[in-house]
Structure formats: C-alpha cells, structure tokens
ROTIFI-586344 format. One record per residue (C-alpha): residue number from 1; residue in one letter; y, x, z. Coordinates in pm, 1 decimal. Example, Ala and Ser with C-alpha at 12.3 -4.5 7.8 and 13.67 -1.06 7.14 Angstrom:
<atoms>
[atom 1,"a",[-450.0,1230.0,780.0]]
[atom 2,"s",[-106.0,1367.0,714.0]]
</atoms>
This chain:
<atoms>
[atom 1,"x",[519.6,33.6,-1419.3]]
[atom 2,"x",[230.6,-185.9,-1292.6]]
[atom 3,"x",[182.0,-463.2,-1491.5]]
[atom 4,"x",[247.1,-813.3,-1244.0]]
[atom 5,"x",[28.2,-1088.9,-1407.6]]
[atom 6,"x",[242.1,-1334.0,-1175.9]]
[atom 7,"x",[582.6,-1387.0,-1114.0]]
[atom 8,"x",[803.9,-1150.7,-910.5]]
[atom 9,"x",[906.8,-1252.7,-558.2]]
[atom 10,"x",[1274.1,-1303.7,-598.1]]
[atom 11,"x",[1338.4,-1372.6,-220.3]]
[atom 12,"x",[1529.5,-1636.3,-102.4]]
[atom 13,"x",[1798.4,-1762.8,158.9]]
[atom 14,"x",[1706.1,-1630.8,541.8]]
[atom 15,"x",[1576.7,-1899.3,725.7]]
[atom 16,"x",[1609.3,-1851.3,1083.9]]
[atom 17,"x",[1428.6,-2187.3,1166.2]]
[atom 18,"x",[1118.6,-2017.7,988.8]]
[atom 19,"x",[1100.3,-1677.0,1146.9]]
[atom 20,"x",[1244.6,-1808.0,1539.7]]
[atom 21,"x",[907.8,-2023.4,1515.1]]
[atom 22,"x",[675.5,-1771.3,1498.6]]
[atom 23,"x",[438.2,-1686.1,1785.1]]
[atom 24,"x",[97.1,-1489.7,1757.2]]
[atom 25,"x",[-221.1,-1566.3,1981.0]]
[atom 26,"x",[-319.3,-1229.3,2015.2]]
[atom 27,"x",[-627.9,-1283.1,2155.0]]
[atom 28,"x",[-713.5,-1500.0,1877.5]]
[atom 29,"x",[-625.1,-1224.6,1686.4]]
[atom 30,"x",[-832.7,-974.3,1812.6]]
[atom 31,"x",[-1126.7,-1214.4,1814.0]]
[atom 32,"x",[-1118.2,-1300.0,1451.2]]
[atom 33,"x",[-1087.4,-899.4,1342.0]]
[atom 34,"x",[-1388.6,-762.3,1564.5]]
[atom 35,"x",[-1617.4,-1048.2,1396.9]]
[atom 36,"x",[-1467.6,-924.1,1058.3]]
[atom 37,"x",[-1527.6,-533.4,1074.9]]
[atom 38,"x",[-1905.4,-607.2,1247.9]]
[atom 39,"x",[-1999.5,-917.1,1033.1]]
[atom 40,"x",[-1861.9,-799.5,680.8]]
[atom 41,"x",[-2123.6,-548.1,493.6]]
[atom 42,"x",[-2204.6,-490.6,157.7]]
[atom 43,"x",[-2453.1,-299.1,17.5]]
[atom 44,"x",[-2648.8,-145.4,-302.4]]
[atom 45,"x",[-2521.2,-224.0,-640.2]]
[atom 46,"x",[-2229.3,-446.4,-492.4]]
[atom 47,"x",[-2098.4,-186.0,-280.8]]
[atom 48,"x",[-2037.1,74.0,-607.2]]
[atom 49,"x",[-1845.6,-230.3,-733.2]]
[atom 50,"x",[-1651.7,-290.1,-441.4]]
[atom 51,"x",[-1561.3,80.5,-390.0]]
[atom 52,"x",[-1497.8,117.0,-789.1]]
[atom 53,"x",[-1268.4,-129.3,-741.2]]
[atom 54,"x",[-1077.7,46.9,-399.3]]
[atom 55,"x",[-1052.4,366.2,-665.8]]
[atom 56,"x",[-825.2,136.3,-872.7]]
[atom 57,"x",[-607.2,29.4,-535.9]]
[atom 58,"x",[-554.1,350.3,-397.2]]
[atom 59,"x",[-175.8,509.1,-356.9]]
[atom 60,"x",[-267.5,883.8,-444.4]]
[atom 61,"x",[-51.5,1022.5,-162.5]]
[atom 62,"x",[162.3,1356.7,-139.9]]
[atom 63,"x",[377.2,1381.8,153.4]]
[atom 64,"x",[404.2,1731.9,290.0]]
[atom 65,"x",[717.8,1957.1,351.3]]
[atom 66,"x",[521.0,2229.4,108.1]]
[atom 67,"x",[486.1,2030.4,-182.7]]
[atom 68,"x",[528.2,2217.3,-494.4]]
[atom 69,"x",[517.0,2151.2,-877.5]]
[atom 70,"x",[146.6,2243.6,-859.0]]
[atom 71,"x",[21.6,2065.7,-536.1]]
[atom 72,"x",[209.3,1734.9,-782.7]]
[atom 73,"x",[-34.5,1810.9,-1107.4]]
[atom 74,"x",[-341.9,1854.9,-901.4]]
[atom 75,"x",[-299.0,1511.2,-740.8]]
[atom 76,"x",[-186.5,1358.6,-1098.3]]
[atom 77,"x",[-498.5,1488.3,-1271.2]]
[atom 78,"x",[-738.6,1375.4,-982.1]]
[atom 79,"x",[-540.3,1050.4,-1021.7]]
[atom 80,"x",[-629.3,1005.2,-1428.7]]
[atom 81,"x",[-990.8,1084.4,-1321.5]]
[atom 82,"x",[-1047.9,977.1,-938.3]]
[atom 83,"x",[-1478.0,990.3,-992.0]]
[atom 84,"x",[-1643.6,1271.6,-1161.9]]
[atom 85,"x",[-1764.0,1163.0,-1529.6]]
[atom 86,"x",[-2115.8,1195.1,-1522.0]]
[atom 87,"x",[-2100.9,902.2,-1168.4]]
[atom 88,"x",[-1885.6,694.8,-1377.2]]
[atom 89,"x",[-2171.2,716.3,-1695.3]]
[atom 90,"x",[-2451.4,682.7,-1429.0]]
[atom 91,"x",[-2302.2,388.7,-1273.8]]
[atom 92,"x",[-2285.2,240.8,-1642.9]]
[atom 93,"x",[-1865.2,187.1,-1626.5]]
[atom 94,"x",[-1796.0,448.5,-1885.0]]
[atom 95,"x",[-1623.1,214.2,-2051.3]]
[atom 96,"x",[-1375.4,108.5,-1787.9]]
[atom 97,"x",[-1027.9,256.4,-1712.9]]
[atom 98,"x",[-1084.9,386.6,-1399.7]]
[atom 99,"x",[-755.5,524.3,-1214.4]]
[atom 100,"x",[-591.5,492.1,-919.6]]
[atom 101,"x",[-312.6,220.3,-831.0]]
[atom 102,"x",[-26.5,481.3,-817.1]]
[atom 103,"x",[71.1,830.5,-685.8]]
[atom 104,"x",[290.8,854.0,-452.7]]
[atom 105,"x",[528.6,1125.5,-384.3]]
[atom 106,"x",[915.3,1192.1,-207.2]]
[atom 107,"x",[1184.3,1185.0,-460.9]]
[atom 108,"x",[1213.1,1534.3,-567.8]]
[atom 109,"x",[862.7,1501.9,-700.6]]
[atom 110,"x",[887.5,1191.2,-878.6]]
[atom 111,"x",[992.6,1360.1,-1218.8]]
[atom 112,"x",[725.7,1642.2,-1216.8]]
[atom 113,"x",[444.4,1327.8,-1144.8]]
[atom 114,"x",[583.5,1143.1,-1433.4]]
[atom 115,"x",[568.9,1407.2,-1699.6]]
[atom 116,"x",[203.0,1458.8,-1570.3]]
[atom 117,"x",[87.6,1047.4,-1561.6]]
[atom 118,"x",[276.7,1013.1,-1919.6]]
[atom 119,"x",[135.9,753.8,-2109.9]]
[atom 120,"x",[-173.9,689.0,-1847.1]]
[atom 121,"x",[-14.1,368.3,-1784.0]]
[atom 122,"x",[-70.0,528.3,-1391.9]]
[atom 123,"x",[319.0,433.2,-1185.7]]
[atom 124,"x",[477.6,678.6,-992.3]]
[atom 125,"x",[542.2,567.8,-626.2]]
[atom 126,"x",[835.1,724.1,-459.7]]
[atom 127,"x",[945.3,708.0,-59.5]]
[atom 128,"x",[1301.4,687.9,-5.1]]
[atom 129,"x",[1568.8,554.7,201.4]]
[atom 130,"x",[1542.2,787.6,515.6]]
[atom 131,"x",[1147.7,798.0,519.8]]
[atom 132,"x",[1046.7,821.4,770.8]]
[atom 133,"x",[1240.7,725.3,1023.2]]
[atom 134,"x",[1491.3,529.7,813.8]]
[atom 135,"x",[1765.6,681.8,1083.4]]
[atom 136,"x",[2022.7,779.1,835.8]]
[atom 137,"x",[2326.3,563.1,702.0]]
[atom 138,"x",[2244.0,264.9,493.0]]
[atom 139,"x",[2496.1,431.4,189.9]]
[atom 140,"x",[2268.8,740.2,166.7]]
[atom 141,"x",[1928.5,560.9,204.7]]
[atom 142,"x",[2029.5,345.8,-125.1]]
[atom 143,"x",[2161.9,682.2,-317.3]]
[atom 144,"x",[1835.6,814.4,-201.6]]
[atom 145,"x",[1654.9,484.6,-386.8]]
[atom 146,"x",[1868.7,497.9,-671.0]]
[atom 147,"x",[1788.3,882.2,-755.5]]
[atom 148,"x",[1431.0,833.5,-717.9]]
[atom 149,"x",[1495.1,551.3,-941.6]]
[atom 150,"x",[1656.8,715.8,-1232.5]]
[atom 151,"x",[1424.8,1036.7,-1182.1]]
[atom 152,"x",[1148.2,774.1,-1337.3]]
[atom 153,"x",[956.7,603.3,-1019.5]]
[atom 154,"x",[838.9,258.0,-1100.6]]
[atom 155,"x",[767.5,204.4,-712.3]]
[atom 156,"x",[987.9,257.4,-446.3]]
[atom 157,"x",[867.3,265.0,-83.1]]
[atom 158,"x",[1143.5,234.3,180.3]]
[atom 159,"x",[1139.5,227.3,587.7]]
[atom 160,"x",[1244.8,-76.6,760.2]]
[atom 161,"x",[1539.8,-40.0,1021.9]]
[atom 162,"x",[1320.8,-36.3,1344.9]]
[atom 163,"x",[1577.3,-51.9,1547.0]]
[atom 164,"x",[1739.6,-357.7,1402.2]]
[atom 165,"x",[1396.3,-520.6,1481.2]]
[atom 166,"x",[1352.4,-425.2,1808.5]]
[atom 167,"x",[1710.6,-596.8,1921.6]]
[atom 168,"x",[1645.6,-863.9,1683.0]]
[atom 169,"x",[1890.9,-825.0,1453.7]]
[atom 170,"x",[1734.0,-1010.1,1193.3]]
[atom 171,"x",[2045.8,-1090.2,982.9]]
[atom 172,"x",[2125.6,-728.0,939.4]]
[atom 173,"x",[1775.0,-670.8,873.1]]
[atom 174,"x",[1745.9,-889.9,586.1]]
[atom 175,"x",[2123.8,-814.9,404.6]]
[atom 176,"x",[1940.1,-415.4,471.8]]
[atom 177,"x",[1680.3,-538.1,255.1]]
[atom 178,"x",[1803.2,-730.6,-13.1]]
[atom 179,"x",[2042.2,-447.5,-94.7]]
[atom 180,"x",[1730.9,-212.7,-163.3]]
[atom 181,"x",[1570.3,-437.1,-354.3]]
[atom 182,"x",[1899.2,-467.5,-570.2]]
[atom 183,"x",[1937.9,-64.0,-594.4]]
[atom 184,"x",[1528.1,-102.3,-723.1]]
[atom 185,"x",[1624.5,-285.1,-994.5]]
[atom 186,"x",[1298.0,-304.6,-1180.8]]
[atom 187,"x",[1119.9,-77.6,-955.8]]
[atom 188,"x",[925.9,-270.8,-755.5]]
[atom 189,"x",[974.5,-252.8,-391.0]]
[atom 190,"x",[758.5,-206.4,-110.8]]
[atom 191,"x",[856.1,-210.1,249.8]]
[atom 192,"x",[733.2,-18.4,544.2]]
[atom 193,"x",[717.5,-225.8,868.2]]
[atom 194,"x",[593.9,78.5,1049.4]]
[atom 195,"x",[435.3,-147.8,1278.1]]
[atom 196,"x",[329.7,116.5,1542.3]]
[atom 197,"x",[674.4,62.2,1643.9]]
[atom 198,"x",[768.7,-251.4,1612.7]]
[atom 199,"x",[610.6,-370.6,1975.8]]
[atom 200,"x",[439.7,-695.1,1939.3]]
[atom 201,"x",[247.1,-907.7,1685.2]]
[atom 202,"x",[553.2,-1127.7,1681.0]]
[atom 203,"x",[769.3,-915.4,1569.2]]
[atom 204,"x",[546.0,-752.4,1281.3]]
[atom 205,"x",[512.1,-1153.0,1167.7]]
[atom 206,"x",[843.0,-1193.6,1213.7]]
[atom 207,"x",[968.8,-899.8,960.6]]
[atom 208,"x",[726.6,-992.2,728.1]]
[atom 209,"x",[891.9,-1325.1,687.5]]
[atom 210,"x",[1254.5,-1148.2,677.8]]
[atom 211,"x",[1173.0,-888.0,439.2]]
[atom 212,"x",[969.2,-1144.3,158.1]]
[atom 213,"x",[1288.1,-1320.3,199.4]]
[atom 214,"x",[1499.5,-1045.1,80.2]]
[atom 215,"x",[1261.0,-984.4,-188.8]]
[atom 216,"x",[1030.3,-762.4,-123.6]]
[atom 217,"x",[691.5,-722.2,-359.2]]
[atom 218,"x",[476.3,-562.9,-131.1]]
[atom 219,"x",[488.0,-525.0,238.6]]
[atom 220,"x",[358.4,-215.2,406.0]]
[atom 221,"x",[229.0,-109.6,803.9]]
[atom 222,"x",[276.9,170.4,821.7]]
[atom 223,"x",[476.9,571.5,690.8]]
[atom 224,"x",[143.5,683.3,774.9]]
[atom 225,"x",[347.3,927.5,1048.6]]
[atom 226,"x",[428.5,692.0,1345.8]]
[atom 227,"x",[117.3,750.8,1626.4]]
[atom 228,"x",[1.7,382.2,1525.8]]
[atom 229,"x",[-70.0,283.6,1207.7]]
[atom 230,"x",[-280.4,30.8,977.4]]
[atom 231,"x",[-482.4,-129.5,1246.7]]
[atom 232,"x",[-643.1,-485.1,1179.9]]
[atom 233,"x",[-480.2,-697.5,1394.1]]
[atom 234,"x",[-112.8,-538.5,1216.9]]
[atom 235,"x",[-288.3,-639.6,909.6]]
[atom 236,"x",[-396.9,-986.5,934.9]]
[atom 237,"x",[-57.4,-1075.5,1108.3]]
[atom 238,"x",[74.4,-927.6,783.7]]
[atom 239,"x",[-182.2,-1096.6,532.2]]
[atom 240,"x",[-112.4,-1450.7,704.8]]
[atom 241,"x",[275.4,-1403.1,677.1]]
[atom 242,"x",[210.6,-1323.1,276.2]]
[atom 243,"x",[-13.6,-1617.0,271.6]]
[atom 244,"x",[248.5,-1910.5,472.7]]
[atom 245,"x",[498.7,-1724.3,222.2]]
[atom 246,"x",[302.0,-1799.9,-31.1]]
[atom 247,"x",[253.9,-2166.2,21.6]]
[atom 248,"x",[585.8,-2236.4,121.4]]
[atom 249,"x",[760.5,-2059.9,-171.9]]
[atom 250,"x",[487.9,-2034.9,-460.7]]
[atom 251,"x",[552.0,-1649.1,-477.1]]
[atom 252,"x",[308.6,-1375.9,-413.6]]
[atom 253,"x",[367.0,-1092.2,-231.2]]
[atom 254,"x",[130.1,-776.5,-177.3]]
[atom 255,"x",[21.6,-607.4,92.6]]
[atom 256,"x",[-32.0,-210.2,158.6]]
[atom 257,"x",[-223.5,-49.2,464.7]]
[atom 258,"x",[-149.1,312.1,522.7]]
[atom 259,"x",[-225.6,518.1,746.9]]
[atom 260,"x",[-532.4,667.1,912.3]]
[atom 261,"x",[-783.6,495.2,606.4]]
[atom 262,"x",[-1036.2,748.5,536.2]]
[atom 263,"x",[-1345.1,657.1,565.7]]
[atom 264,"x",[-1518.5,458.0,230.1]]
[atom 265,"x",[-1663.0,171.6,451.5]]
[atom 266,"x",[-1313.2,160.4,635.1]]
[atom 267,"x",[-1227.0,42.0,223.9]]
[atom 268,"x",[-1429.1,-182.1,179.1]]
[atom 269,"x",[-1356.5,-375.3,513.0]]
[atom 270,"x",[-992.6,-407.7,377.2]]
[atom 271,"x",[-1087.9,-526.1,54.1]]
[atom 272,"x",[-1322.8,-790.4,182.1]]
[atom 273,"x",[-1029.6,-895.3,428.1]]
[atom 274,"x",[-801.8,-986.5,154.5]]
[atom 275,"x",[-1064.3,-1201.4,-44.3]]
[atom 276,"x",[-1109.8,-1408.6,253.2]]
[atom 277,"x",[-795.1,-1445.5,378.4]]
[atom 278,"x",[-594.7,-1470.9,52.3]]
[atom 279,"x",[-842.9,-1461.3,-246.4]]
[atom 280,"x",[-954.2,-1241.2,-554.7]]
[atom 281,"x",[-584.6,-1162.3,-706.4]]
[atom 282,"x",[-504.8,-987.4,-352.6]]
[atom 283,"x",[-818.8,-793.3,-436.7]]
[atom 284,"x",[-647.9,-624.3,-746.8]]
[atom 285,"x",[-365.4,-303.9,-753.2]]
[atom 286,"x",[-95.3,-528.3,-842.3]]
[atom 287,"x",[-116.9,-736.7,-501.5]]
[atom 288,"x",[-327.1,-449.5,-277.1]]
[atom 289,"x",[-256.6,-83.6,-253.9]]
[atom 290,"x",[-419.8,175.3,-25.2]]
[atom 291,"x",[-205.8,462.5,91.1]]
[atom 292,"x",[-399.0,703.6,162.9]]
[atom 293,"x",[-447.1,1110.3,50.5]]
[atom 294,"x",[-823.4,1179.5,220.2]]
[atom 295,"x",[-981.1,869.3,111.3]]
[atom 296,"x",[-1078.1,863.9,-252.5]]
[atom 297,"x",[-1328.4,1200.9,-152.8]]
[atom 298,"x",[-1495.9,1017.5,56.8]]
[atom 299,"x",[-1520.5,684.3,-238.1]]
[atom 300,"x",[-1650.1,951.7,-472.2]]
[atom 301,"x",[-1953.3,1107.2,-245.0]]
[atom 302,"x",[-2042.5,769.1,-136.2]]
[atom 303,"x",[-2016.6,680.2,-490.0]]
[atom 304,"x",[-2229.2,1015.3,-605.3]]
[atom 305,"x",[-2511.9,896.7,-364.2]]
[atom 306,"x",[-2527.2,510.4,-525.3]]
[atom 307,"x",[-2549.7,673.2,-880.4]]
[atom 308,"x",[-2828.2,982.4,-774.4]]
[atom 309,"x",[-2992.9,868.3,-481.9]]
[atom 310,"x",[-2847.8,1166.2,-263.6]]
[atom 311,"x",[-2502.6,1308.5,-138.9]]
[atom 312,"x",[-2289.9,1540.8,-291.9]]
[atom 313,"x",[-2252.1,1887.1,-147.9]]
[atom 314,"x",[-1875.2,1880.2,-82.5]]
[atom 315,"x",[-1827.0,2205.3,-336.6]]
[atom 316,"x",[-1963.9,1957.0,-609.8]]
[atom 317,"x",[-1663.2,1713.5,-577.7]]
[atom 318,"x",[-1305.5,1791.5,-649.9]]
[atom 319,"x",[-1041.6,1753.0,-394.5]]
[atom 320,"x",[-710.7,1519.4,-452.3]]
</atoms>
C-alpha cells in the first residue's frame, strides 16, 4: 500500500448548502486552461526531472478482455523498471527508486500482479464495482470491491452512479459512496467521475464535493472508455473542488486523470497544473496518479534523447 505522509480523508456529513452553491464560469474556465497548456514549458535538465518524476505517478494500466497471467507479469516487470538502466545511470539517478505509482488491473488479475510486485513496495490498483459502466446492483458492485480486496489490491477504483448524477440524486450518490469506501477498508479508494458523461462543469464540481464527502482519497475523470475523457477544463473543475475541500476541511484528497494521456509533454502539462493550483505534495504519487497504459514509452524515448542527445529507435525500448 502507498505510503500517505498526511492524514486520510475520512469524509464527512453531506452538506447540501455546499454542493447546491456551486456554479462554474465556463468561459473562465476555458480561458485560464488555453493560457496554461501554451504558457507552461519546461525544458533541458528540468524537463528529465519533471518527467522522472511523472514515471513515479503513473497507474501502469491493464484493461483488456484478453488479459492473461502473462500480459499481468510483463506490465509488473516494466513497472519495477519503467526506464532502461543505462538512461537512469546517464541521467545520474541510479541511486533513486524509480517505479511507477501503481498497476492497475480488473479483479481477477489483482492476485497474479501481487505475487509479481512482492516486496517492491509497488500497490496493486484494482477496478471494481461494475467498471465501467457501474450499471449493475449496488450489492454486487461492493462483493465485486470486497473480492478484489481480499485477492490483495491496496487500491480500489470504482465508477460513480452516472445516472444518479444526471437526475441529481445527490443523497443516493453519496450513501453509494460511503458504502464503498467502508467495503475498502484500508484500500484506498479512488472514484471515477467519468466526466464525459456527466454533462456540465457543474455537475463534475458538484460530485467532487459529494464523493470527498463520503470519503473518497482520490477522485478520478475518467474509465478511460467513455468517448470523453481527461480534458483540462474536467480537470481544473476537479483540482479546485480538492482544493475548497481542502481548506474547508483540512483533508487532502488526490486527483487522477485518465484517459487519452499519451503524449510525454501532455505529462508534464498535468504535473505543472497541480503545482500551481494546489502545490508540490499534489505533485507526488500519493496525491497524483496518471492512468494511463501508452504513456510511460513515450517518458522513456523522450527521456533516452535528454540522456544521449538522440531518440531511441522504438526496437531499443521495451513496451509496458
């Protein structure tokens, strides 16, 4: 399990007050993440830093109807050693623990990735709880969480009730939640928002709000399957929920994008989003994750070029 240096979010009561107050300038938002994505660049030495660092967020992500035993130790192994050896000695960090955040995986994986990450320190992520569409009964989505549980997953990823959203059924969305984070138990618990459906910038804010107040640790955009996902405008609605959260309640709460991420610059634009909107500990794996499956090859050849001055043939560089 990921090691929190702060205090877990332990929810709270739902305050309706709270979330019926919320309303999003869109335009506003818009504005602020076009400046962001053409303003923010970073270059030479810093960028091997700052995409060093995106290696250690990243959610090494399986989620295919052929997974198989093998498919599971290929992406384990890749996730012990994410950059090839002779980058990491070139880039003088050979004496840094460089892994990824987690791998991810559905629930009848999860024991196969933990007998593969033992004693790595590395947490197994597991979906559950209908991912994802989350359109199965409430009983079976928490037997679901509770079996990926006991198979060994310190993470637990679950699907928020769109449809509960969408009438605003906020009430039933929140009791939803607080009973997964209760069949977690330890497991941390991230939720998916899947905000390509959720319709408006209000309601992403809104569920947010609901879903830190049942306790979530880590709130999510997207399944990565929905025909939106991790956009920036999703994202800083998202961020600035976690940060009035924050300063209202004391407790912090992570964030996840997912979905779509695959390009190494696309990284370090999210990284350099969190510092400014919420600071250096939303910079780290145990406040920001990146779910992604594609992205960590493209990390490693921009990596290869900072430590020899040229790209990698893609034959040179192992795939996840």
């Amino acid at each position: 399990l990921c090691t929190m240096p702060h205090e877990r979010n332990p929810g709270s009561d739902l305050d309706m007050k709270w979330v019926n107050s919320v309303h999003i300038n869109l335009n506003s938002m818009n504005r602020r993440c076009a400046q962001h994505k053409v303003r923010r660049s970073i270059k030479m030495g810093w960028q091997a830093a700052w995409l060093l660092r995106a290696v250690t967020c990243i959610d090494l992500t399986t989620l295919s109807g052929d997974d198989t035993e093998s498919n599971v130790k290929r992406l384990c192994f890749k996730a012990k050693k994410p950059v090839r050896p002779d980058i990491i000695k070139s880039l003088g960090v050979d004496n840094k623990r460089i892994m990824t955040g987690a791998v991810c995986v559905y629930p009848n994986r999860v024991r196969e990735a933990v007998a593969f990450l033992e004693g790595t320190g590395i947490p197994v992520a597991s979906v559950a709880a209908g991912f994802p569409a989350g359109q199965t009964p409430l009983k079976q989505r928490l037997e679901e969480i509770e079996f990926a549980v006991s198979e060994g997953a310190g993470e637990i990823d679950i699907v928020l009730s769109r449809n509960l959203v969408l009438q605003g059924k906020w009430e039933e969305v929140f009791e939803e939640v607080k009973a997964m984070r209760a069949a977690c138990g330890d497991a941390h618990l991230k939720t998916i928002l899947a905000t390509g459906d959720l319709g408006t910038l209000d309601n992403v804010y809104k569920a947010s709000l609901v879903c830190m107040m049942a306790g979530a640790d880590v709130i999510k955009t997207s399944t990565g399957k929905e025909g939106v996902n991790a956009t920036f405008p999703v994202a800083l609605t998202m961020i600035r929920a976690i940060r009035e959260y924050y300063q209202k309640t004391g407790f912090k709460v992570g964030f996840k994008p997912a979905g779509g991420i695959r390009a190494a610059k696309d990284s370090l634009s999210w990284l350099a989003i969190m510092k400014e909107e919420l600071g250096d500990d939303w910079t780290k794996p145990d406040l920001f994750r990146i779910g992604a499956s594609s992205l960590l090859g493209d990390i490693e050849r921009q990596l290869y070029h900072n430590a020899f001055g040229r790209y990698a043939a893609a034959h040179q560089l192992a795939c996840a």
